[in-house]
C-alpha positions as CSV (number, residue, x, y, z in Angstrom):
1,X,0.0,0.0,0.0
2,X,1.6,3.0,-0.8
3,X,1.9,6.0,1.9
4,X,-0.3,8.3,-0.1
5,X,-3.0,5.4,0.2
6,X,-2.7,4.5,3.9
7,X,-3.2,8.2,4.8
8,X,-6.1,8.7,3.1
9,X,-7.3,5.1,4.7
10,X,-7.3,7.5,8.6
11,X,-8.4,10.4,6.9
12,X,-11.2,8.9,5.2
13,X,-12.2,6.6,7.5
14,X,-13.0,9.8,10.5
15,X,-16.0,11.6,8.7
16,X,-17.2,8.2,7.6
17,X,-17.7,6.6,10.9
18,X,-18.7,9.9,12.9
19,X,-21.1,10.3,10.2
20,X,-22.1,6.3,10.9
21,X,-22.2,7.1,14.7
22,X,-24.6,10.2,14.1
23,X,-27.8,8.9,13.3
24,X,-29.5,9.9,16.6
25,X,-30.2,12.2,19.8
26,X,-31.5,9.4,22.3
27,X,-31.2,5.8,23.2
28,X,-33.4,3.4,21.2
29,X,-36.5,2.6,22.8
30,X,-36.9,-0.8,24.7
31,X,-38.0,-3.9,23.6
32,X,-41.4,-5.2,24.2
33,X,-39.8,-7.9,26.5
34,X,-36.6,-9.9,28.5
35,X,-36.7,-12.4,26.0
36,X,-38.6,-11.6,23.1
37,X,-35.7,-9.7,21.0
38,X,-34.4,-9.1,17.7
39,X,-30.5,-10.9,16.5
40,X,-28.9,-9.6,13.3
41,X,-25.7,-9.2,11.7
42,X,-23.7,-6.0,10.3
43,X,-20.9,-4.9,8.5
44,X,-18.7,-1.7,7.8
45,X,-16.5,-1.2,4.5
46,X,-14.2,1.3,3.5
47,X,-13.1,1.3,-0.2
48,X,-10.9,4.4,-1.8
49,X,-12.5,5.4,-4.9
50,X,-8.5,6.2,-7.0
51,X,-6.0,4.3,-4.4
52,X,-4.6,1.0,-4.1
53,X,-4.6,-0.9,-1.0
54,X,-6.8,-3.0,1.5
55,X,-9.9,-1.6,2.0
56,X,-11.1,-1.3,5.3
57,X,-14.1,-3.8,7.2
58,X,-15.5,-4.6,10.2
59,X,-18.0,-6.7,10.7
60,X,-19.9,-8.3,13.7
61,X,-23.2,-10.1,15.4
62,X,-25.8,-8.4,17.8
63,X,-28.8,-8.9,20.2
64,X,-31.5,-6.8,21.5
65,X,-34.0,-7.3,24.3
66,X,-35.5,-5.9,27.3
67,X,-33.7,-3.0,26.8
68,X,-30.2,-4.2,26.6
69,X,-28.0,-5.2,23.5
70,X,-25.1,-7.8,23.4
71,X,-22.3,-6.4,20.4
72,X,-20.3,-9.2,19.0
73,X,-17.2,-8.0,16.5
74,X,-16.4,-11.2,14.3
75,X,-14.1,-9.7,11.9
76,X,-12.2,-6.4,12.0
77,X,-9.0,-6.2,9.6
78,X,-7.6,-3.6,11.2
79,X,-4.6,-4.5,12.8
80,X,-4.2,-1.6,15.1
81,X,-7.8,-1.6,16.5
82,X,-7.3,-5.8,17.1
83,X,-3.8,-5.3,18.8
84,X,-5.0,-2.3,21.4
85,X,-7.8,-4.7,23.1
86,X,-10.9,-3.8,24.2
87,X,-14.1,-5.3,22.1
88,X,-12.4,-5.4,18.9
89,X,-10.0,-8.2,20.6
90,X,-10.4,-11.8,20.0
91,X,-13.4,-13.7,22.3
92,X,-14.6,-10.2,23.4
93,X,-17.7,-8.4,23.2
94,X,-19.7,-5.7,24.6
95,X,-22.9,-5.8,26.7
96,X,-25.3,-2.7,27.4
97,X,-27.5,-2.4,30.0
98,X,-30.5,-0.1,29.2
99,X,-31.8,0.4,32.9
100,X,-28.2,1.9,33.8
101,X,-27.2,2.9,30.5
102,X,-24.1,1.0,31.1
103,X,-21.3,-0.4,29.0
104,X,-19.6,-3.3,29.8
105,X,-16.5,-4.6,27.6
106,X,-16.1,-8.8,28.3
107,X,-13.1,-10.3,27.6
108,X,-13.6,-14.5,27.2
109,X,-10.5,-15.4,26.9
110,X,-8.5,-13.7,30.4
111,X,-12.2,-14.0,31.7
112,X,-12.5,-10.5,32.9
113,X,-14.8,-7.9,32.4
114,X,-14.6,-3.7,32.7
115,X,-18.0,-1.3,33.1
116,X,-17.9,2.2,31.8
117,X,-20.1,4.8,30.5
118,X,-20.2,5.8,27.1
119,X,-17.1,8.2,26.9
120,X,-15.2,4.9,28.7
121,X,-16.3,3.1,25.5
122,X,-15.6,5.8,22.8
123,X,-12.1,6.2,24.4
124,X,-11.2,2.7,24.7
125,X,-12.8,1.6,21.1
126,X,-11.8,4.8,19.2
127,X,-8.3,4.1,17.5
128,X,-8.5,7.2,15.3
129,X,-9.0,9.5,18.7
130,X,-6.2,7.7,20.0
131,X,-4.2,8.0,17.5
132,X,-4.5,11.5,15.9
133,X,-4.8,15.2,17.2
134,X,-7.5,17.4,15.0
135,X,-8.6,21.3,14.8
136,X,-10.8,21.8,13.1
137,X,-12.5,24.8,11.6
138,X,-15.2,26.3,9.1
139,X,-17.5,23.6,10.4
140,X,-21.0,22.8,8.9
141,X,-23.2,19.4,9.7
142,X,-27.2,18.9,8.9
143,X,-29.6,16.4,8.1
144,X,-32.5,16.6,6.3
145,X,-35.7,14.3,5.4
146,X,-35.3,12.9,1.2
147,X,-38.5,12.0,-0.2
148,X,-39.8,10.0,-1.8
149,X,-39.7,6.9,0.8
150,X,-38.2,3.8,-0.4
151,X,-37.6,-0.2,0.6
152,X,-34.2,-1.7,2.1
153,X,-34.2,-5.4,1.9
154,X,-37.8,-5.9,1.5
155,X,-38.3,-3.2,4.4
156,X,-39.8,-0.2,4.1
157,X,-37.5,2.9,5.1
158,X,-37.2,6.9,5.5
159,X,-33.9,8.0,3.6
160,X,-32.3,10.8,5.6
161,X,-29.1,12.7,4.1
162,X,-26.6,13.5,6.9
163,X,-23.4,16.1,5.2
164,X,-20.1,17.3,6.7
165,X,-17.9,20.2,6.0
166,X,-15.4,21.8,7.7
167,X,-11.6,22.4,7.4
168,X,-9.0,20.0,9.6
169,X,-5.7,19.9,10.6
170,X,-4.6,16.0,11.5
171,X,-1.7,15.0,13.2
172,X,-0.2,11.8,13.7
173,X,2.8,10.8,14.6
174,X,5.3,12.1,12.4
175,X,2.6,12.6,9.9
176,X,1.0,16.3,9.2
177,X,-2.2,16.8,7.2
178,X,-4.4,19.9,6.5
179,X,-7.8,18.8,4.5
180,X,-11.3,20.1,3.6
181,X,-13.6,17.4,3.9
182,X,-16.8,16.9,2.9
183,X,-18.8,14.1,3.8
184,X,-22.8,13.3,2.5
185,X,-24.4,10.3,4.6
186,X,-27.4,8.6,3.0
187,X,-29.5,7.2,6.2
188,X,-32.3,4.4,5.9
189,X,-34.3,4.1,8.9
190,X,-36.9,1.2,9.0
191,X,-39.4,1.6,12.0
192,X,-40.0,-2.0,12.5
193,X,-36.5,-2.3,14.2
194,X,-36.8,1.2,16.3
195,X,-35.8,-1.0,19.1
196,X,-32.6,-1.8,18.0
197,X,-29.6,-0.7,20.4
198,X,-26.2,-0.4,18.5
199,X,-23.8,2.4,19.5
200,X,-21.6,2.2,16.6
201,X,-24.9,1.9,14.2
202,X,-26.5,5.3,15.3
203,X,-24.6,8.9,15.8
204,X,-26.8,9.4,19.0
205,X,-23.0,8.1,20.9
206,X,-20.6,10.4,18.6
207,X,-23.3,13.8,18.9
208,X,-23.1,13.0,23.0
209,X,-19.7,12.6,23.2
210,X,-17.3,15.1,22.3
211,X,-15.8,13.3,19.4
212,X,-12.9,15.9,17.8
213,X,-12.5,18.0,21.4
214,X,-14.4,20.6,19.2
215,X,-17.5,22.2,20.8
216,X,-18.3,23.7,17.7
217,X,-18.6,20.4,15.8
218,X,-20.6,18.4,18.9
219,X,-23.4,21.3,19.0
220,X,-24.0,21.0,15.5
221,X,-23.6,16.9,15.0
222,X,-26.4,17.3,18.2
223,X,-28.7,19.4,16.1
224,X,-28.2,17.0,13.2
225,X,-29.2,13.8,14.6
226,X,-32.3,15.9,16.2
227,X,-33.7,16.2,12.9
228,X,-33.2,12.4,12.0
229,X,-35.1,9.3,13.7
230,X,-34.3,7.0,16.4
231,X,-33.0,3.9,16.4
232,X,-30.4,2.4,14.0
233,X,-30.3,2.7,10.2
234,X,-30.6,-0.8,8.6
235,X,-28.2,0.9,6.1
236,X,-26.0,3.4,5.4
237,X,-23.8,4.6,2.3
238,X,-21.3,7.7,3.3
239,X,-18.7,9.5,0.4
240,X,-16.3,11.4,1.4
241,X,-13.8,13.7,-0.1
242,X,-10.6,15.2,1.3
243,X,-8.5,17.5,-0.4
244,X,-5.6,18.6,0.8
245,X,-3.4,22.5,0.4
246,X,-2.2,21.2,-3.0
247,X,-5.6,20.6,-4.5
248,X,-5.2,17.1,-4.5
249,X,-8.2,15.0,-4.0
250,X,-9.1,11.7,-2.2
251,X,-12.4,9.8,-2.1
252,X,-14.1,6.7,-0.6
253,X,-17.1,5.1,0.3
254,X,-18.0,3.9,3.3
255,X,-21.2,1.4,3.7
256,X,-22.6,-0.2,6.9
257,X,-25.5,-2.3,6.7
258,X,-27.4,-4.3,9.0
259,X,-29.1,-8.1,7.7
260,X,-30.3,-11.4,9.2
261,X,-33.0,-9.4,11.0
262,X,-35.2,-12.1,13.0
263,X,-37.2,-11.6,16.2
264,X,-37.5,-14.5,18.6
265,X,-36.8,-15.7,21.7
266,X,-32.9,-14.8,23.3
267,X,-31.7,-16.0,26.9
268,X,-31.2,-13.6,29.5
269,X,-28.2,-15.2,30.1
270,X,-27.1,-13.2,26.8
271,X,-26.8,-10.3,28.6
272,X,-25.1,-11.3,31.5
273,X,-21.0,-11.3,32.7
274,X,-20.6,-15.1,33.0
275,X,-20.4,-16.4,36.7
276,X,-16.3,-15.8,37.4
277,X,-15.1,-13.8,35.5
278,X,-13.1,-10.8,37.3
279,X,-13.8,-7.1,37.0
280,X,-10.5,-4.9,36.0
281,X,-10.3,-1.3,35.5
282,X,-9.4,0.0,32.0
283,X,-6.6,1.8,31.6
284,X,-5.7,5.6,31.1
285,X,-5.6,6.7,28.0
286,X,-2.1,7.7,28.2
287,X,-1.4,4.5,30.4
288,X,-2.8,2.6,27.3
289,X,-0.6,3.9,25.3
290,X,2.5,3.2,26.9
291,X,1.4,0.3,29.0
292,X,1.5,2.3,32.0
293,X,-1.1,1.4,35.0
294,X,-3.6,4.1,35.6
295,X,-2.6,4.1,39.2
296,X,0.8,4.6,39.0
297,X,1.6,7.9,39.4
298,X,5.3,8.1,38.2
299,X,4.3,5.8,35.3
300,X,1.8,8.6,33.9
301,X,4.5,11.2,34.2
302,X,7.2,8.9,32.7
303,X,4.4,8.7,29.6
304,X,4.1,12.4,29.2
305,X,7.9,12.8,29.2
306,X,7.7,9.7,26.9
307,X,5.0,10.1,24.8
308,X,6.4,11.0,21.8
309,X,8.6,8.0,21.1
310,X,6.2,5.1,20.4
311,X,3.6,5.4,17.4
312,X,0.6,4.7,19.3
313,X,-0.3,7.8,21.9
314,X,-3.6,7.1,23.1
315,X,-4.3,10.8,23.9
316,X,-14.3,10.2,21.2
């Protein structure tokens, strides 16, 4: 893959999947029931439009009932996200408790588990945030209604157009970008599946937590996924173009989609930490990123002297 490629791959990849996590202002509404509930698989793909190289993909399995949602990541080609742990790690997944609106990241295979609230989850999930420093400026987000209505997999859906612009500085590493972006999100909400609870299918998470550390940008994603409806697209198709202080211009699309809808009966026990398992406390983000405890006091200062000389500076 050549440099050029890779880049665009981050930079691509941000308004994409803040656009993906912007669908909505408020958690989904509950399910009828504790064990009448809704399983379905979904995907993510990122594909460069002019560029060489592997495309990006995620891709996973989830449940819904009573209220709370089990979040299974099967495949995720992204060797960074898999290496720093958390839900995107082999035999882990994430449960969420609608009565507490809590998030709770199970590990299967060292048999632990950690509880956090959502900005615990964005922080600990987010690669991109913990990777790279924005500003951003000249910000513009809305959403509006596109008529007529339409049918998504034999389902019948509202279409909602989501757009991005603004002007960003990215830094990473040793690498230095400055872009206009523009990002247009096409949104297809089916009402029969309102009750489906999926943080990184609906931008109710992203608008709630400050994403980019840029006010500017979370009051207006807010306003945005206002004027959209809740619950979780059953799909989504986002382009976005970046062009950078030489003129030069990248593009991708990004498309998430959510199948394999059925409604049945799903065990309680889905949604519960299996009997032993230990509860740990996830780390800082600067102790992540050095492998520094968050307790330790002189470790977290050894990291800030530190911090530049490893790649991955875990600073939503």
């Amino acid at each position: 893959m050549s440099q050029s490629a890779s880049r665009w791959r981050v930079a691509a990849f941000i308004p994409a999947f803040t656009l993906f996590l912007a669908a909505k202002a408020a958690t989904p509404s509950l399910a009828p029931s504790a064990t009448k509930g809704i399983t379905y698989d979904f995907s993510m793909v990122t594909v460069a439009d002019n560029s060489k190289g592997k495309d990006f993909t995620m891709a996973g399995k989830g449940y819904v009932a009573g209220g709370n949602a089990r979040i299974e990541f099967t495949n995720v080609n992204n060797p960074q996200m898999k290496a720093q742990g958390g839900p995107f790690s082999e035999g882990s997944y994430i449960l969420f408790k609608g009565a507490t609106k809590e998030f709770i990241v199970v590990d299967t295979k060292q048999k632990h588990y950690a509880e956090m609230g959502q900005d615990g989850l964005m922080q600990m999930t987010s690669m991109l945030t913990n990777l790279v420093k924005f500003e951003m400026t000249n910000v513009h987000i809305d959403a509006s209604r596109v008529l007529p209505d339409t049918t998504v997999d034999s389902y019948k859906a509202q279409h909602y157009r989501v757009t991005q612009t603004y002007h960003m500085k990215m830094s990473m590493v040793f690498i230095h970008q400055e872009n206009d972006v523009n990002a247009s999100g096409e949104y297809y909400y089916a009402h029969e599946f309102d009750d489906l609870i999926n943080p990184y299918m609906s931008s109710g998470w992203s608008a709630s937590t400050n994403f980019f550390n840029n006010p500017d940008y979370t009051n207006q994603l807010k306003a945005a996924a206002a004027k959209v409806p809740h619950g979780v697209p059953v799909l989504v198709v986002i382009h976005s173009t970046n062009t950078d202080k030489k003129g030069k211009t990248v593009s991708g699309t990004t498309t998430m989609h959510s199948t394999n809808l059925v409604r049945g009966d799903i065990p309680n026990s889905t949604f519960e930490i299996p009997a032993g398992y230990t509860k740990y406390e996830p780390p800082t983000q600067a102790g992540a990123a050095q492998g520094a405890p968050a307790s330790d006091a002189s470790a977290q200062t050894d990291t800030t002297k530190n911090k530049k000389r490893g790649m991955f500076h875990i600073p939503r």
